[in-house]
Every structure is written in C-alpha cells, then in structure tokens.
N, C-alpha and C positions, 0 to 999 in steps of 0.2 A: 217723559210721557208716563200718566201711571196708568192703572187699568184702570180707573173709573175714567179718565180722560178718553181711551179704547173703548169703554163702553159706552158712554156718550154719542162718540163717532158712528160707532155702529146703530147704536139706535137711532140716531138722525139719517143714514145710507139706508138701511134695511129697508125699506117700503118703495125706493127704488129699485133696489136688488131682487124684490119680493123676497126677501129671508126674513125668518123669524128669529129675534136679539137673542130672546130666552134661549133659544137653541143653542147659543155660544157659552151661555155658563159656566163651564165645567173645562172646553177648549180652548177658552177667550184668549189662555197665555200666546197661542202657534200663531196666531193671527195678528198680535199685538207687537210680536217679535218679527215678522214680515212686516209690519206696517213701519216699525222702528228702522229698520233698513232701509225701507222704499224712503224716507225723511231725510235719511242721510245721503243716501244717493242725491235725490235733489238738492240737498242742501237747506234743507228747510229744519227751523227751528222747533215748530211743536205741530201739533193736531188740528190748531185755527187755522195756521196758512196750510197745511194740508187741504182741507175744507174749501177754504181759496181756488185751490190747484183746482180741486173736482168742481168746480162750481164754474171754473173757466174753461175747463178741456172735458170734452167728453171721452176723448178718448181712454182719461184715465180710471174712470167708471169701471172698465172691462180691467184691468190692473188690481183694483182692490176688490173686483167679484172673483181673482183669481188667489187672493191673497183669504179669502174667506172659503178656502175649502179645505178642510178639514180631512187629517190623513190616515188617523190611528187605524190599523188595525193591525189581523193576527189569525194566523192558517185554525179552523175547526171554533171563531169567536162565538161565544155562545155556545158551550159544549149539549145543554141538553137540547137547542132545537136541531142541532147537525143528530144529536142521537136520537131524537123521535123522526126524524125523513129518513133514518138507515131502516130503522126495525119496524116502524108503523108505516105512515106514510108511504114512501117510498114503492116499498112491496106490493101493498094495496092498490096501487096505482098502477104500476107496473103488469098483476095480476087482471086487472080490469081493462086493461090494456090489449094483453097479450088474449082476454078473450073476446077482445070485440072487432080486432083487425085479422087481416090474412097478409095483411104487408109487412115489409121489416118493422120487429120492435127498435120503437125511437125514443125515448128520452129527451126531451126539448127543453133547455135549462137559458135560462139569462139573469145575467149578475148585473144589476143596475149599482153602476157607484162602486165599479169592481177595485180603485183604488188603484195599489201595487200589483193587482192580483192574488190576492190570500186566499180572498172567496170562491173567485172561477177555480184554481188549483185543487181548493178543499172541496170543491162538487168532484172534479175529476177523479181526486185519490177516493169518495168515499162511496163514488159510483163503480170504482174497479175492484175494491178491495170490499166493499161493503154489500154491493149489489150485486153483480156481474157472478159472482159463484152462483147465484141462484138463480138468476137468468142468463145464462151464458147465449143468451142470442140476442140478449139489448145493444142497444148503441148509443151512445151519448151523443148531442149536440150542443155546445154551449156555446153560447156568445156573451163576451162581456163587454161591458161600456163604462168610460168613464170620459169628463170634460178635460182633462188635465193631461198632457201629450209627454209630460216628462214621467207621472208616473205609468203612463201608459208602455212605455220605454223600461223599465223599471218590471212593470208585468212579462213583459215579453222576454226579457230577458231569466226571468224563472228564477234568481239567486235570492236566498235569504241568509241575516243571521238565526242560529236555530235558537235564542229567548223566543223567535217569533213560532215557534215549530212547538211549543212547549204542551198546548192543547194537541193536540194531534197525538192520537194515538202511536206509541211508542215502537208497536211492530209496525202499522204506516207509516213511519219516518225511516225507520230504517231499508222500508222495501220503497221510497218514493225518491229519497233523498241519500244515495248509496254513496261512499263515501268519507271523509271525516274531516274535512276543511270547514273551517269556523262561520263559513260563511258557503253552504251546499247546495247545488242546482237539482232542480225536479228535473226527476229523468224526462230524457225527451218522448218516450211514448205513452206517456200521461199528460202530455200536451195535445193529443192528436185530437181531434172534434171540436176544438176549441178556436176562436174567434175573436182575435178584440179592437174594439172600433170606438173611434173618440166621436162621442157623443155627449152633447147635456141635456141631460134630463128631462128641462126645463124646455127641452125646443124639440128635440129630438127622438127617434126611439127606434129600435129595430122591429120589423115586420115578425109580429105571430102569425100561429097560436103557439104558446108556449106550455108544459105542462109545468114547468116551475120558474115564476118569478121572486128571486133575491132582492129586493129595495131595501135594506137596511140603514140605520143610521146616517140616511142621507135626506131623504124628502120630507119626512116623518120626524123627524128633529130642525133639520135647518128652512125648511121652507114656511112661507106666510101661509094661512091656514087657506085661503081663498086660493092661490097654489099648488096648493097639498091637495083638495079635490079635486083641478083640473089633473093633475096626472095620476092620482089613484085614478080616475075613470079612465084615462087614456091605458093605465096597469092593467084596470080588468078585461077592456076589451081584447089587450092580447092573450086573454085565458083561454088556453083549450077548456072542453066540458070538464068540470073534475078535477081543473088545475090550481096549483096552489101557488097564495104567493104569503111570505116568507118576508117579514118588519122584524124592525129590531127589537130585543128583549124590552128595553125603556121604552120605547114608542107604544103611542096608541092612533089609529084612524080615527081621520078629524072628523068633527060632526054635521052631520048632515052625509056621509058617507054613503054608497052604494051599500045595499043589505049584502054582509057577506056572513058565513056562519065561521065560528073555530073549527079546525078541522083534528085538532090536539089540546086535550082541556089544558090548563094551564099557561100553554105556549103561541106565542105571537106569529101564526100558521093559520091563515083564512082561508074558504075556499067559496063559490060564489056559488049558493043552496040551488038543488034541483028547482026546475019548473017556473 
C-alpha cells in the first residue's frame, strides 16, 4: 500500500464519513498504518478489495471512521493561547463573573476531542496554579469528551511520558506531576471537577452553558465543511454570555459561520459579540 494508494481511499470514504481528505495531510501516515493492519487481519491483499470489504459490509464503515481519528497531542499544545486565557482572558472573565452573580464562582470548561486527556488536565493544572491564587473562591467544572473508549481509558487513568509534559511549565510539572518515574501520574486532586464521557462530536454533545469551549484540531480540520457549521452552531449555543471558545492555532471557522468576534488579537479565541 503506498500513501497515495491511502489517499485515494480516503478521498473516495470521506464524503461518507463527512470528513474533510485535506485535513489528513500532514497525519495521513497514523491512519494508513491502521488501515495496513486492519488488511492484514483480514487477509486482504491491497486497498481495492479493501473497497470491496466496505462496499459489502456496512458494518465496516464504523471500523475505518474509527481508524481515522487522529491522536497527536501534548499537555499546554499551543503555549501562547493556554497563556493569553491565564493572564487575559481568563481573569476578565472570571472578574465579570464574580460581579454579576452572588452564587458560587463557577468555571465551566468542556474539552471537545479531549483525546488522552492532555487538554482537560492542562485547563485543571492552569486553573489551580494560574488562576485560583487570584480567585481563591472559583471552582472549576470540566467535562471532557471524546469518541474513542480506549483513549478515553488512557485519560482517566492520568499517566504520561514527560516528552509529553515538555510545554507545561516547569514549576507546574513539578507541583502536578510529583515524583520522578519516566512515565508520571497527575496527582489525584487536580482530577477533582473533572468529567469524561465518550462522546462524538458529530452526534453528540454535553448540556451547557459553558463559559469555555476547547474544539481544537478536531472539527475544524478533519470535518467536511457543511459539518463543520452544523456543530460550530450546536458549539455556540452552548456559550454562556461572554463565553469563549477556543480552535486550533492552524484552523480557521468555515464560511458562512455564525458572527463571532476574536476575543485575543492574534489567537484562535472567538467569543460570540454583544447584542
């Protein structure tokens, strides 16, 4: 099999899948090495009778949409937008917050496509360490989601190698991640508020309002663009007033999008404009 043979494949599946091909460019190899597996397993020769397989069994459909999910990541990815929601956002929010309730300050976070969990982890450590001195009365809520049950396993069990810990500030590894085993579990009370529940995306979603939605380098890259509007608008309506959501540094919102404004020049942080 080579990779154009993989890429072929994918662009004749994708509009089933509703995925966008261009989105795999750069990941194409994780998916091609899954699919070289699943060939051998059956016993099959190349990429045609694969085609064959899907064309006769629908069952195998749900198989190679699971073999197309994409798994990179890495605790604080994206170092300057995790540091503009410490020191700007964040605060601002938080502030706005704490003067327009008399009920508990809440924090309402969801990590869409949370993976292993790198991301829900990295809201936890940089809400305790980054925020929490300055509001010592907030509380975090997060819930994360992902389609995929093994890495969800994988999340919950907390354990990284630390290559993956390398963004992450250096005094928060050492107070998140206490220790010196080559492979270090986040302590367990920076787990507490946290939530994670096998979800996709594409179908599903947990109940707002949220004050920060994480979608990164999932919808926004791998979905077909007619897709990618139906859940950006399913994203905003779970915005609380003022909430933010939070795409990946390459991504851009597809066109025809809901008006939303930057809420950080530069960085890939919208938030949905008064009035």
């Amino acid at each position: 099999m080579t990779d154009e043979d993989c890429a072929r494949l994918l662009r004749w599946a994708a509009p089933r899948l509703r995925l966008r091909p261009e989105g795999f460019r750069r990941v194409r190899g994780q998916v091609c090495k899954r699919l070289g597996r699943r060939l051998r397993a059956l016993g099959l020769s190349d990429l045609a009778a694969y085609r064959e397989r899907l064309e006769a069994d629908d069952a195998e459909w749900a198989l190679l949409d699971s073999f197309c999910r994409v798994t990179v990541s890495r605790f604080y990815r994206d170092a300057c937008v995790f540091d503009v929601l410490r020191d700007e956002l964040l605060p601002a929010l938080l502030s706005s917050r704490r003067r327009e309730r008399s009920a508990p300050l809440v924090l309402r976070v969801w990590s869409a496509g949370c993976a292993s969990g790198e991301e829900p982890y990295t809201v936890s450590v940089l809400f305790r360490f980054g925020l929490q001195p300055r509001f010592p009365e907030a509380r975090l809520e997060l819930v994360a989601t992902d389609a995929d049950a093994g890495l969800l396993a994988r999340a919950r069990r907390g354990c990284y190698r630390r290559g993956s810990l390398r963004e992450l500030p250096e005094d928060w590894v050492r107070r998140a991640f206490p220790g010196e085993e080559p492979e270090p579990c986040l302590a367990e009370w920076l787990r507490e508020g946290l939530v994670f529940l096998q979800q996709d995306l594409r179908a599903d979603m947990p109940e707002g309002p949220f004050d920060v939605i994480l979608c990164r380098n999932v919808a926004f890259t791998y979905f077909a663009p007619p897709l990618q509007l139906e859940v950006l608008a399913r994203l905003v309506r779970r915005l609380a007033p003022g909430g933010l959501l939070v795409i990946g540094s390459q991504e851009r919102l597809p066109e025809g999008a809901p008006a939303l404004e930057r809420a950080a020049e530069s960085q890939p942080v919208f938030r949905v404009p008064p009035g």
